[in-house]
C-alpha positions, 0 to 999 in steps of 0.5 A: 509803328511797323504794324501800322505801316504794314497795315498801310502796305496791305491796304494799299495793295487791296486798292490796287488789286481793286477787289480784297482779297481773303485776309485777316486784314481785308476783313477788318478793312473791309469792315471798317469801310463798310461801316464809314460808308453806310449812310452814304450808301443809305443816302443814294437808295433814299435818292434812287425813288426806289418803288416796291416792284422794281429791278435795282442793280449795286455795282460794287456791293462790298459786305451787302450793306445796302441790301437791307434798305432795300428789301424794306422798299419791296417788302410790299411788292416784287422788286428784286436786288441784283449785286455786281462784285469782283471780290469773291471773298466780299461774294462768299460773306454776302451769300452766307449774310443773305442766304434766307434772302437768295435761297428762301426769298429769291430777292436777291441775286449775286453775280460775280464779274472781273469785266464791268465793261461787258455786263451779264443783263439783258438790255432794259432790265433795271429800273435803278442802277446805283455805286458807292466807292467804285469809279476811282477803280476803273480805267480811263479808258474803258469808263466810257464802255461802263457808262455805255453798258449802264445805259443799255441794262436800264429800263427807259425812264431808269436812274443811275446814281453814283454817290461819293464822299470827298472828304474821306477820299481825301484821306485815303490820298494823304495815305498814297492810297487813292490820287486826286484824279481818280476820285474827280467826279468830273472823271466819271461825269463826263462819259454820261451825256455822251453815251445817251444819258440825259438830266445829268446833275450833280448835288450835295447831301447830307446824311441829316441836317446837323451832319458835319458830313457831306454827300456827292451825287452824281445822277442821271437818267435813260431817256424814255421811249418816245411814240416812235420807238414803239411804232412797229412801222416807224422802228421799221423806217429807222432800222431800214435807213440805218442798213442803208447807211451802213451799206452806203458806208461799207461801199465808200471804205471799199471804194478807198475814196478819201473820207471826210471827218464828218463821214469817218464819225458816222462810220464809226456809229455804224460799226455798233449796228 
């Protein structure tokens, strides 16, 4: 009974941390997770319609137990994997797991981030962007500079699938582990439409037909470049009225007249310019 609590403490305190830890029980917690989550993780690499040349991104990749659906997908092409973790215990398993992969083959890549908010890619890099197990993490109030570095880093046209497994969740609340507001799908879902994404929807899978379990999926879409975006004239014309309105707006805010609501908004736009 008193391991079994300890056991509980411990997990407790990798979830709070958010990132395991080195330790005799982050390594058989993580294990155990890892193989509880393994047809999820499966299930939203099959949704993702990942193609042989393409660039996919895991945010959150734990012991890398997607990557090898993966490398099956690009096996006949020149996709390559990239893996975002916090944990540098997760990091140093994975490399050492997939060192033919990241050293011989050159199709993966590891990168290590405490900050999710500000991502190491250039913009329009990814042509998928995929997480399991990892929203119920991330700050309120910063979810919606995640989703809006998500949408930067995809390619036009790209998917961000983020899947999640209700019933398992739960648990883990009965536990004190996880509260029932950080894992609502709702949490996430509605920074998406906001920050520019579009065909946002959300579905139920199942890992095979007879399953007692079941899947959420959260999906959403980067617009994809309309004829005006790759009009050197018209990107000209946009870029030219965004400077005049920014100047036009930097002259009000010194002016110190009063602004309307409609007016503090658009300067609010114009500050990412």
């Amino acid at each position: 009974m008193q391991l079994k609590k300890r056991l509980l403490q411990q997990l407790y305190q990798i979830y709070v941390h958010r990132c395991p830890p080195k330790s005799f029980t982050a390594n058989i917690l993580t294990k155990k997770w890892s193989a509880e989550t393994k047809p999820l993780v499966k299930t939203v690499i099959e949704k993702l319609n990942v193609k042989p040349d393409d660039n996919i991104l895991e945010i959150g990749y734990g012991r890398g137990n997607g990557f090898p659906y993966l490398f099956e997908k690009f096996k006949d092409g020149k996709g390559w994997v990239f893996g975002l973790e916090c944990s540098p215990y997760m990091e140093e398993i994975v490399r050492k797991k997939y060192a033919v992969e990241i050293q011989h083959d050159g199709i993966l890549f590891l990168d290590h981030i405490e900050n999710i908010a500000n991502l190491p890619y250039p913009n329009n890099t990814f042509n998928g962007i995929y997480h399991v197990d990892v929203f119920y993490f991330w700050q309120l109030d910063g979810m919606r500079q995640i989703v809006q570095e998500f949408l930067r880093i995809l390619k036009p046209g790209g998917s961000l699938l983020c899947g999640l497994e209700m019933e398992r969740l739960k648990k883990l609340e009965r536990r004190n582990v996880l509260e029932a507001d950080e894992y609502n799908p709702m949490r996430y879902t509605q920074y998406l439409e906001p920050a520019g994404f579009k065909d946002i929807s959300i579905t139920y899978e199942k890992p095979l037909p007879s399953s007692s379990r079941e899947f959420i999926l959260i999906k959403a879409t980067k617009p994809s470049l309309t004829e005006d975006d790759l009009d050197p004239e018209k990107k000209m014309e946009k870029l030219e009225v965004m400077i005049k309105e920014k100047l036009a707006l930097d002259s009000l805010v010194k002016s110190k007249n009063a602004m309307s609501r409609a007016m503090k908004e658009k300067l609010e736009d114009a500050k990412g310019l």
